[in-house]
Structure formats: C-alpha cells, structure tokens
C-alpha positions as CSV (number, residue, x, y, z in Angstrom):
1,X,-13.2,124.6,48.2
2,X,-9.8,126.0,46.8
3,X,-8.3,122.5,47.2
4,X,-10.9,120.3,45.5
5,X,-11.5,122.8,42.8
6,X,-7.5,122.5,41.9
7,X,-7.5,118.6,42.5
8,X,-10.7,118.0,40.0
9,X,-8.7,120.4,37.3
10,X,-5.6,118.3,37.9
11,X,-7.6,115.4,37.7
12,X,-8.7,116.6,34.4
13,X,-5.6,117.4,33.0
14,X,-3.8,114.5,34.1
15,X,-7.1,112.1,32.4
16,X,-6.3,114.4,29.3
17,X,-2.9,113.6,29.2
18,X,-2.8,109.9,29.0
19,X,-6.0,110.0,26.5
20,X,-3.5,112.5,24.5
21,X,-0.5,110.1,24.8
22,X,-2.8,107.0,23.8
23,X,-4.0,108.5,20.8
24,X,-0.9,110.0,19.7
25,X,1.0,106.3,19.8
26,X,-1.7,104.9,17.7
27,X,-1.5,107.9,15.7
28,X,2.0,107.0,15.1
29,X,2.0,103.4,13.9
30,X,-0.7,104.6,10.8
31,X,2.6,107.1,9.7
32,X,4.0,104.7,7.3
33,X,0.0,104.1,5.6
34,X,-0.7,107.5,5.5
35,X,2.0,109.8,6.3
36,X,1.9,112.3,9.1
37,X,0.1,114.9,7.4
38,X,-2.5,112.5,7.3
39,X,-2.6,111.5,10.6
40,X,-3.4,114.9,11.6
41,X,-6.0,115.4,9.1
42,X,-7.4,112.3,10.2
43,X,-8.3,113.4,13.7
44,X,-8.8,116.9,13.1
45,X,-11.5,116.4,10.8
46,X,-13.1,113.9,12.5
47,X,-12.7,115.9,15.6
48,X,-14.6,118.7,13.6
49,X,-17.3,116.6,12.8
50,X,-17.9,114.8,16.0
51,X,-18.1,117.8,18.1
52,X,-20.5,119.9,15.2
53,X,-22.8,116.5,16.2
54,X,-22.6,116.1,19.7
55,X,-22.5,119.8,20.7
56,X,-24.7,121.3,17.9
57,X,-23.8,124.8,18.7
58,X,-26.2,127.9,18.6
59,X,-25.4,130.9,17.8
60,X,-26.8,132.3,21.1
61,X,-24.2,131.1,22.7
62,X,-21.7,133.5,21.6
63,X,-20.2,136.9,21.5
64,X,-18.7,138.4,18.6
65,X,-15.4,138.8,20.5
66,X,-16.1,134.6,21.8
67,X,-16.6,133.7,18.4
68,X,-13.7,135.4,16.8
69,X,-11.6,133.8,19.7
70,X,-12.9,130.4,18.6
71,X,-12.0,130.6,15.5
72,X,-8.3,131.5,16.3
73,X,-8.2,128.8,18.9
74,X,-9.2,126.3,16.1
75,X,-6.2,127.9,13.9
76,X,-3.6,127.6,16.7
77,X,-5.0,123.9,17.6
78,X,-4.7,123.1,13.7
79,X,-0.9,124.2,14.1
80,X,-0.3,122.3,17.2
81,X,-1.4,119.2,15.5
82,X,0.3,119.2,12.3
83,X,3.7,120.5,13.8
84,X,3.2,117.9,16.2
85,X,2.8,115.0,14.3
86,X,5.8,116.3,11.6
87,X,8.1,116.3,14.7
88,X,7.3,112.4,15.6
89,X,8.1,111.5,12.7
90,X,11.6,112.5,13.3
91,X,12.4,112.4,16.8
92,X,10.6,109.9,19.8
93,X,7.4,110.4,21.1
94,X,8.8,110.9,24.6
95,X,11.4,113.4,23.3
96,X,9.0,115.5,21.2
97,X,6.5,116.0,24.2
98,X,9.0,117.2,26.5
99,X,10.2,119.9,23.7
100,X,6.9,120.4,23.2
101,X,6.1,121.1,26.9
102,X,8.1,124.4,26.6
103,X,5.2,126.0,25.6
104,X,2.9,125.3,28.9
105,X,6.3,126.2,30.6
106,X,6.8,129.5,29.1
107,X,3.0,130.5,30.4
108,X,3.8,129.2,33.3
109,X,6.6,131.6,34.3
110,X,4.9,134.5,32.3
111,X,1.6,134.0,34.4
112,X,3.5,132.4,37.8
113,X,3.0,134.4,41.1
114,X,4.7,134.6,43.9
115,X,7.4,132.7,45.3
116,X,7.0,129.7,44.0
117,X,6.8,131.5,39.7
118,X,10.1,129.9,39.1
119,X,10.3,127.0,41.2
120,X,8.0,124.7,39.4
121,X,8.6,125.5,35.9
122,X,12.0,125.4,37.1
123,X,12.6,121.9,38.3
124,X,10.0,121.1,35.1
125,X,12.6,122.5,32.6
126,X,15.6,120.1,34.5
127,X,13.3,117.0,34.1
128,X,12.6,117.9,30.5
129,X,16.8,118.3,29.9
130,X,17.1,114.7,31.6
131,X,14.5,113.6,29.2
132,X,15.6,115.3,26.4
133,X,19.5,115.4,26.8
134,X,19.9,117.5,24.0
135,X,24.1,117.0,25.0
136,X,23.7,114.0,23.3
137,X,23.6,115.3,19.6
138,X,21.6,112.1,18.4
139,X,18.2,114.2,18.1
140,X,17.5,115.0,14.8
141,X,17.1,119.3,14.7
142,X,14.7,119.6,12.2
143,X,11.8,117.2,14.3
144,X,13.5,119.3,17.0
145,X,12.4,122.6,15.1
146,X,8.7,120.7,14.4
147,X,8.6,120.3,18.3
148,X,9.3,124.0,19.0
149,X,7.6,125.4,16.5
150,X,4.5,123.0,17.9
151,X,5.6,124.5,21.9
152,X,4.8,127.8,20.7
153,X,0.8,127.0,19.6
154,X,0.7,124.9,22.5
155,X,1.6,128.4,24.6
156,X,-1.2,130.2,22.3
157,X,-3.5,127.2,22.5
158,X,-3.6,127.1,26.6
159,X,-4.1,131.3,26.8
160,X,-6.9,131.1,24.1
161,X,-8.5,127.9,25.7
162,X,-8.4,129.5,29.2
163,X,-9.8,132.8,27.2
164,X,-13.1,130.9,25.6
165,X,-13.8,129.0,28.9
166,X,-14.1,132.0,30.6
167,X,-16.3,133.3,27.8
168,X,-18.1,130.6,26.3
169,X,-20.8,128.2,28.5
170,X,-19.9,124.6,28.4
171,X,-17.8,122.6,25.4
172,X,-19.4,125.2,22.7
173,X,-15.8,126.7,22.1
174,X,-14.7,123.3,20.9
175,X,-17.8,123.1,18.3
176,X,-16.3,125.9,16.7
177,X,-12.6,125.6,17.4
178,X,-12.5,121.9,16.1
179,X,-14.4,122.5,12.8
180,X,-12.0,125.4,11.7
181,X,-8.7,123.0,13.1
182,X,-10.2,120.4,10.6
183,X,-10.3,123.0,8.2
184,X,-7.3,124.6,8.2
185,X,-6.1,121.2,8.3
186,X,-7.9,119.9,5.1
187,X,-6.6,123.6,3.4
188,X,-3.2,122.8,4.3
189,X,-2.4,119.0,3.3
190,X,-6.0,118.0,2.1
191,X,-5.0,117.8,-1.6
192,X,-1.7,115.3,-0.5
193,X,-3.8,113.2,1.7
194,X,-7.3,112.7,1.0
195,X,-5.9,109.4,-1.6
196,X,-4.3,107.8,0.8
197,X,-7.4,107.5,3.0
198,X,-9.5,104.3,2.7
199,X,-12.7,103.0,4.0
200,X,-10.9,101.0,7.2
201,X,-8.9,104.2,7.9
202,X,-11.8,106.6,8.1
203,X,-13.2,103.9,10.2
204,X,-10.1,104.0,12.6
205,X,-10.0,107.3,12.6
206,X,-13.4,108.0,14.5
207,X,-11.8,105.9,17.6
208,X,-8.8,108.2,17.2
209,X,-10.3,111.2,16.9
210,X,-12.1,110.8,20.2
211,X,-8.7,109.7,22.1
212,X,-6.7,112.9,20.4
213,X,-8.5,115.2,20.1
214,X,-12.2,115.3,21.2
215,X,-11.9,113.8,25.0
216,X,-8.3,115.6,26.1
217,X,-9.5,119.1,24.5
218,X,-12.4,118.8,25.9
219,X,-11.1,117.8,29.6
220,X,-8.4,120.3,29.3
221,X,-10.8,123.2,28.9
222,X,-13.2,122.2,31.9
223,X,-9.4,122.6,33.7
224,X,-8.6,125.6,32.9
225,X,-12.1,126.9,34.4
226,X,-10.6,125.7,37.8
227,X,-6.4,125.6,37.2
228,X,-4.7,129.1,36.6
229,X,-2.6,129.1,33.2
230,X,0.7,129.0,35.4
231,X,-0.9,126.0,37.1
232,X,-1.9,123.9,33.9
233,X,1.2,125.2,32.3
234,X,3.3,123.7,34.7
235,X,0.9,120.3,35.0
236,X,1.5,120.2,31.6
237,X,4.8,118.7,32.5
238,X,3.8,115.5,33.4
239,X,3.1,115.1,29.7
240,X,6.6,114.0,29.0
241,X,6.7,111.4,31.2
242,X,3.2,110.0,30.3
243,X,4.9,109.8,26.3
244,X,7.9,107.8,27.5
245,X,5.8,105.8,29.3
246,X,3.5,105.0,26.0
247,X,6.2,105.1,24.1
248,X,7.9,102.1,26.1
249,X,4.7,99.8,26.0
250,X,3.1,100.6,22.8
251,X,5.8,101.8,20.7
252,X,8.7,100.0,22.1
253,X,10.8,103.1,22.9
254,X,13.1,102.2,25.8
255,X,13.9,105.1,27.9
256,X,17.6,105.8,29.5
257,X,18.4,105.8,33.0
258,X,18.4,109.8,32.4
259,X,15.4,109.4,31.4
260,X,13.9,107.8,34.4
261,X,14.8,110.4,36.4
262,X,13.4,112.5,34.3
263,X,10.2,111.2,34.5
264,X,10.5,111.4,38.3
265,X,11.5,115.3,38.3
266,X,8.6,116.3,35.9
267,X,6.0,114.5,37.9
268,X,7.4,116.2,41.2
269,X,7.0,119.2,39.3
270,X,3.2,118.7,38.2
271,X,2.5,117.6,41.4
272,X,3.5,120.5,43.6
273,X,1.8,122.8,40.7
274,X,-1.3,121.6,40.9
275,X,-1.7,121.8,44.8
276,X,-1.1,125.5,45.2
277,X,-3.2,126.1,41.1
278,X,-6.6,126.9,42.1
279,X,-7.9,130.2,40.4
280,X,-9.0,132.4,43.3
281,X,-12.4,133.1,40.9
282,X,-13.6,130.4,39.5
283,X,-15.8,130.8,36.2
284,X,-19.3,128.9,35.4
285,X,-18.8,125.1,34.6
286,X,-21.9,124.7,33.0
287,X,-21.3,121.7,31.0
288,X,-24.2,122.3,28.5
C-alpha cells in the first residue's frame, strides 16, 4: 500500500514537472513581446480565473485557519512566479531550475529522517553543481539572485501546499491560492503590463496558464497527500534535468558534458527518494 501510494505521488510529481517545464519554455519565447513580468501575469491571472470556474469554491469547505493558509499560499506562489520568470530572463532555463531546486532541497534535509536525511538531497545538491557549475563565472549573479530568491518561495510554497492538502478536501486550496497569486501579481506589475497584452496573447495565455500553472499545481498537491515534504523535496530534483532537457529541444540550449551527468545524478537522486517517500498517514484524497 506504502509502495503504490509513494509511486502514484511520484507519478504525480514527475507529470507535474514536465507540464511545468513545457509551459515555462513557451513562456520564455513571449519575453521579448511582453516582457517577463508579463509572462507571469499572464498565467497567474488566468490561472486565477480558470480554477474560480472549474472549482467554484464554497465557503463550507474551509476553516478560518485553511483559508488564511490559502491565501498565503497564493502570495508565496505569486513570488515563485515572478522571481522565477525575472531569473530566465538572465540565466538558462536549465540553470535557473537547478538554483531554484534548492528550495525543495532545503525541506528536504530539514524534514529528512533517518539514515538516508542527507543522502538524497546530498547526491541532489552534486547533480545540481554539475548542472550549474557556478566555477565557471559565466552565470550572470543577479538572474542568479532571481533564482534564489525564487528557491526560497518554492521552500514556503511546498510546506504551505502540503499544509492546505492536509486541510482543505480536494483542489479547493488552489481556487483560493490561484486567485490571490493573480492578484498579487496584477498589484505588483499590472500597471507596466496590461498594454502590452493583445487579443492573440490573452488567447495564448489560456493554453499556458493550464500547462504552468493550473495542471502542475494542481498534480503537485494531490502528491504531497501521499509524498512526505523530504520526499517531494528531493523529487523535486529531477526538475533540473527535465529544463535542460526542454531547453535543448524547444529552446535550443545545448547542455555540457557536465551537464549530462548532471542530469543523470539528479534523476538517481529523485528516484531513490521517491521509493522510500510514502507518508506513513496518508490524508483524504477526495478530489471534489
């Protein structure tokens, strides 16, 4: 039971993360219409609006405490995204990811158990320095700041998304988290970016909202209702590898021979996380 419920939330994440990779290189090749702060407005607020539709949330469905935690899950998930995008615009897709993926790393050791707390993250954090190879002083450091800045939500983001599963039945966390990302989002670059936007581009940005961030979010809290945080956390670093792997066929981003092995290290890594992730008390999965 232990063993299929971690291999259908490692399912999930790893479906989330190439969903997350596809949108984000799409995302990338609208920078020079619209700039990256309207790239993330884009999908946020379209992510807002799809999920207030589809979900239609009632107000039964939650706590004070849930709501409240919703709400700072959508600010966090509004910080990821804008941070995000601002770093690849600097630095490559592949690159910023694997920064990125400190976050999940740091929750991995903090919440890690047992013998194997450090081995994971551990040979996670080598394959992100073979990806990275910040000894090569070519990466520009303030994308790199974007990235960690972005590492640190994504840390938030996976504690408070774990927190709201537990608590809230279903995908209703996301109808309230989504709405207040897309409006912290609109608050924050709304006035710079709402003239670039054009009929075909609103259009485009329905398809893109649902790669990045509707389906991913979505499939990443159903796994964390099965994964531990230490477990997703260090899944998470099969993330890096999926970008490269984008990068290379939609954004032309050849990767080193460092890279490669990168790749190989981090997926290693996810693997052996996800077969010993299961949480020992699994919560409702309730999907309505």
């Amino acid at each position: 039971m232990a063993a299929n419920q971690a291999r259908t939330g490692a399912a999930m994440a790893v479906a989330a993360m190439v969903s997350l990779q596809m949108g984000l290189a799409i995302s990338v090749t609208l920078i020079d219409r619209i700039g990256v702060e309207g790239v993330a407005w884009l999908r946020l607020a379209w992510a807002g609006v799809l999920l207030l539709v589809i979900v239609r949330p009632r107000r039964a469905a939650y706590t004070r405490s849930s709501f409240l935690t919703c709400v700072l899950l959508g600010v966090v998930t509004a910080g990821v995204t804008l941070l995000f995008m601002a770093a690849v615009d600097r630095i490559p897709l592949g690159t910023a990811s694997a920064l990125e993926f400190l976050g999940p790393l740091g929750v991995a050791v903090a919440r890690g158990r047992g013998r194997t707390r450090l081995l994971w993250p551990g040979l996670a954090a080598l394959g992100v320095l073979l990806l990275t190879q910040p000894w090569s002083g070519t990466v520009d450091p303030v994308g790199v700041g974007y990235a960690l800045a972005a590492a640190a939500c994504w840390a938030g983001y996976i504690l408070l998304t774990q927190r709201v599963g537990d608590q809230v039945t279903g995908i209703h966390a996301l109808a309230v988290s989504m709405p207040v990302a897309g409006l912290v989002a609109t608050l924050a670059v709304g006035p710079a970016v709402l003239d670039r936007m054009t009929p075909q581009i609103l259009l485009l940005g329905v398809g893109i909202a649902v790669l990045l961030p509707v389906v991913p979010f979505t499939l990443e809290l159903l796994a964390l209702r099965r994964l531990t945080a230490a477990a997703f956390g260090t899944l998470m670093s099969l993330e890096p590898g999926f970008a490269m792997i984008v990068g290379f066929l939609v954004l032309h981003q050849v990767p080193g021979p460092f890279g490669l092995v990168g790749i190989c290290v981090v997926v290693a890594a996810g693997v052996g996380a996800a077969r010993a992730g299961a949480r020992s008390a699994p919560v409702g999965l309730e999907i309505a």
